[in-house]
C-alpha positions as YAML, in Angstrom:
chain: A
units: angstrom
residues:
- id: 1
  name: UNK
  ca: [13.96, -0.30, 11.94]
- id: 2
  name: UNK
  ca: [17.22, -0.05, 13.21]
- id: 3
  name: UNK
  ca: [20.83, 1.03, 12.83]
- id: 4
  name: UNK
  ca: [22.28, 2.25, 9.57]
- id: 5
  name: UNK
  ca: [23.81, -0.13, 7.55]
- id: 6
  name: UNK
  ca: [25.13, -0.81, 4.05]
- id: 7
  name: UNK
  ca: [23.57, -3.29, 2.28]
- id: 8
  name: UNK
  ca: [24.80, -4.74, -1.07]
- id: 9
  name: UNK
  ca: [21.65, -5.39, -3.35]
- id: 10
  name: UNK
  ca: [21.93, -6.45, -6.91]
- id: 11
  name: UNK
  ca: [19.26, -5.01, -9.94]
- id: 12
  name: UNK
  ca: [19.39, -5.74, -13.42]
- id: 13
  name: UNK
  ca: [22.91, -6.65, -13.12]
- id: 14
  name: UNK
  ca: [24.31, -4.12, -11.59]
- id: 15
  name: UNK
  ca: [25.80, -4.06, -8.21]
- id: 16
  name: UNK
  ca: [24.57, -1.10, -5.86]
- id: 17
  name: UNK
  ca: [25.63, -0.55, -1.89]
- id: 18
  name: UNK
  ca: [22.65, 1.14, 0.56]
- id: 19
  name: UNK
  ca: [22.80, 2.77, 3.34]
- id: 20
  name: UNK
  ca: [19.65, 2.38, 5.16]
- id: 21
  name: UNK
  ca: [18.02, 1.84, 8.52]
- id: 22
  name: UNK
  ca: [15.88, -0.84, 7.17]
- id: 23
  name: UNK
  ca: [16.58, -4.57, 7.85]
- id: 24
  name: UNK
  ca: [18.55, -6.23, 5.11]
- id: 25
  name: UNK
  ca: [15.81, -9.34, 4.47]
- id: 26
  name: UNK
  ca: [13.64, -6.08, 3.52]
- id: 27
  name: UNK
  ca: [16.05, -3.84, 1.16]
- id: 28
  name: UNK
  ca: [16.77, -7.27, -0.53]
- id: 29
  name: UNK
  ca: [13.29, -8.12, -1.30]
- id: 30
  name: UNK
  ca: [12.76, -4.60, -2.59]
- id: 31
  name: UNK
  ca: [15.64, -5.22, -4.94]
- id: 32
  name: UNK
  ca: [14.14, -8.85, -5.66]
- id: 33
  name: UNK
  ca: [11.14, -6.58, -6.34]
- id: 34
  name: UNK
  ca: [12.12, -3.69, -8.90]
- id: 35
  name: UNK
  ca: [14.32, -7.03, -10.56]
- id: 36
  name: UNK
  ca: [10.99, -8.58, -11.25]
- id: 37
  name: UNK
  ca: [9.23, -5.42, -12.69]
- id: 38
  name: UNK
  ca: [12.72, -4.54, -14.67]
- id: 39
  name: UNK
  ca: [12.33, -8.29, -16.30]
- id: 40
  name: UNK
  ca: [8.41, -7.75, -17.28]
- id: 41
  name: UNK
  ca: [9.26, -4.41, -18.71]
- id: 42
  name: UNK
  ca: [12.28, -6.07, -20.83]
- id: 43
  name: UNK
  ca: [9.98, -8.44, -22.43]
- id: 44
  name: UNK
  ca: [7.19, -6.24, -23.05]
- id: 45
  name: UNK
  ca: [9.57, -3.82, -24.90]
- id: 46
  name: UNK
  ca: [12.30, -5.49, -26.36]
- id: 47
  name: UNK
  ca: [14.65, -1.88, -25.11]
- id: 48
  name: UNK
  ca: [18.20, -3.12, -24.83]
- id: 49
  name: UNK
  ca: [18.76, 0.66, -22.98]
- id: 50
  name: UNK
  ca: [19.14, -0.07, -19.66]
- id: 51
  name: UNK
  ca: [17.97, 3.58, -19.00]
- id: 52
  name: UNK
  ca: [14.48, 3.47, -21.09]
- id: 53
  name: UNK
  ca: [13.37, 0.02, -18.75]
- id: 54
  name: UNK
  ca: [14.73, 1.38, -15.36]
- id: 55
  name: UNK
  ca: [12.13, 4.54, -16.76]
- id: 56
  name: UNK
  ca: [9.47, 2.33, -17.72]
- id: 57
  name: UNK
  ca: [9.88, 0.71, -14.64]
- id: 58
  name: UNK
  ca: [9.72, 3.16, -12.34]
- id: 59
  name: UNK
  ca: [6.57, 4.56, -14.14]
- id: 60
  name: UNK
  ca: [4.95, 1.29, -13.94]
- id: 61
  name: UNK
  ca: [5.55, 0.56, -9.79]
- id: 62
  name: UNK
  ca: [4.85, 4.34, -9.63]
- id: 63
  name: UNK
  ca: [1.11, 3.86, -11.17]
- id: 64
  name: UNK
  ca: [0.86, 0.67, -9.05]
- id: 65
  name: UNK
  ca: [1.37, 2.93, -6.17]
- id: 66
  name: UNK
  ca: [-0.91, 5.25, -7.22]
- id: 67
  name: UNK
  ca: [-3.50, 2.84, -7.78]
- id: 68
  name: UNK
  ca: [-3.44, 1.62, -4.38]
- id: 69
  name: UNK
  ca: [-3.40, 5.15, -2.66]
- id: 70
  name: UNK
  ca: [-6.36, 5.64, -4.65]
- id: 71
  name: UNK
  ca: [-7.83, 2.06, -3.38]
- id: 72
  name: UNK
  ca: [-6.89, 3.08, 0.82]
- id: 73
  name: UNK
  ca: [-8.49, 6.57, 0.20]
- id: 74
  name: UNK
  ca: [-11.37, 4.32, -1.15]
- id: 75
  name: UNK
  ca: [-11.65, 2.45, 1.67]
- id: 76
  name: UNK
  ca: [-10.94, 4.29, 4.20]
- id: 77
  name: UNK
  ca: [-13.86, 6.94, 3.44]
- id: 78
  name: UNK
  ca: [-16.00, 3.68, 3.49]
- id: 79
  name: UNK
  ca: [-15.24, 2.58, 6.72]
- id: 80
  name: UNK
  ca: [-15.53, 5.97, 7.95]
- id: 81
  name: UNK
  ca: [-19.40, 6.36, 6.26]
- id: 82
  name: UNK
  ca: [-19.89, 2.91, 7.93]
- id: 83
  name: UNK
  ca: [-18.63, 4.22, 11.27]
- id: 84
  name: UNK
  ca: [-21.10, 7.36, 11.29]
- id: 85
  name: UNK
  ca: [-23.84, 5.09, 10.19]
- id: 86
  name: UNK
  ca: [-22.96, 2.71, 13.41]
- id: 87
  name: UNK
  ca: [-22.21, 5.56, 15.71]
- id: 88
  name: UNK
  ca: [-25.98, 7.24, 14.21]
- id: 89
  name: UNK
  ca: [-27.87, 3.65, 15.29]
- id: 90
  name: UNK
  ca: [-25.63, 3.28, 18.78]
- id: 91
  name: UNK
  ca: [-26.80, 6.72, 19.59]
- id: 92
  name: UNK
  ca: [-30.51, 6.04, 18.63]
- id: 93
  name: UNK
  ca: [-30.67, 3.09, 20.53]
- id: 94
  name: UNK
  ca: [-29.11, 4.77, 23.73]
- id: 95
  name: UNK
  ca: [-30.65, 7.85, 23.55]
- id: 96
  name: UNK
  ca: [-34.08, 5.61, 23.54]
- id: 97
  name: UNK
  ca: [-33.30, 3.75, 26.50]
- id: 98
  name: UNK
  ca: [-32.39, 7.10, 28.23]
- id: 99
  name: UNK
  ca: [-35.78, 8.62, 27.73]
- id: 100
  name: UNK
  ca: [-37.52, 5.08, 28.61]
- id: 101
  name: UNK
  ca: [-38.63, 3.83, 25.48]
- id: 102
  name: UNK
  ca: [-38.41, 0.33, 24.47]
- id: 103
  name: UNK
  ca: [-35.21, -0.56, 22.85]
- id: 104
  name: UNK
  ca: [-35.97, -1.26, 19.36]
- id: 105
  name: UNK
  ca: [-33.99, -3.77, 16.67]
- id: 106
  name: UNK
  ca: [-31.25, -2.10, 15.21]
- id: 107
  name: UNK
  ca: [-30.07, -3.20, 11.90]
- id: 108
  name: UNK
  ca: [-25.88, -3.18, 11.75]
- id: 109
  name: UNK
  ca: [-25.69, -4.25, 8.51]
...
């Protein structure tokens, strides 16, 4: 991130100017972007209203975000189960060399 700038991008045939922080490689490959989802919409609907597929569009990249919110949450409560399982063993194994006993395997898996 940087300095704001204006940025001309081009979707669906239209000409729009930004104003964003954001380098221009970036703003222009979000425009490349919402272009490519505009042109799958187009074909799946046949809508010559410019209005219904920027609609459609923006409902379809909005349940792709959605999906992959869901997918991080998903993940992220795994590798935090997996964490307090590894933290669980780590402990065992210290807390039995503390008291003297043997160190025993410990399964990481």
């Amino acid at each position: 991130m940087g300095k704001e700038r204006l940025v001309e991008i081009r979707v669906f045939g239209q000409t729009y100017t930004v104003k964003t922080d954001a380098e221009e490689d970036y703003i222009q490959e979000v425009a490349k972007y919402v272009n490519e989802k505009m042109e799958e919409v187009l074909k799946k609907t046949k809508s010559v209203s410019t209005l219904n597929v920027a609609i459609l569009t923006a409902l379809n990249i909005a349940d792709d975000l959605l999906k992959e919110k869901q997918k991080r949450i998903a993940l992220l409560r795994e590798v935090e189960a997996k964490s307090k399982d590894l933290v669980e063993k780590i402990d065992i194994k210290i807390g039995g060399i503390e008291f003297g006993k043997p160190p025993s395997p410990v399964d990481v898996r």
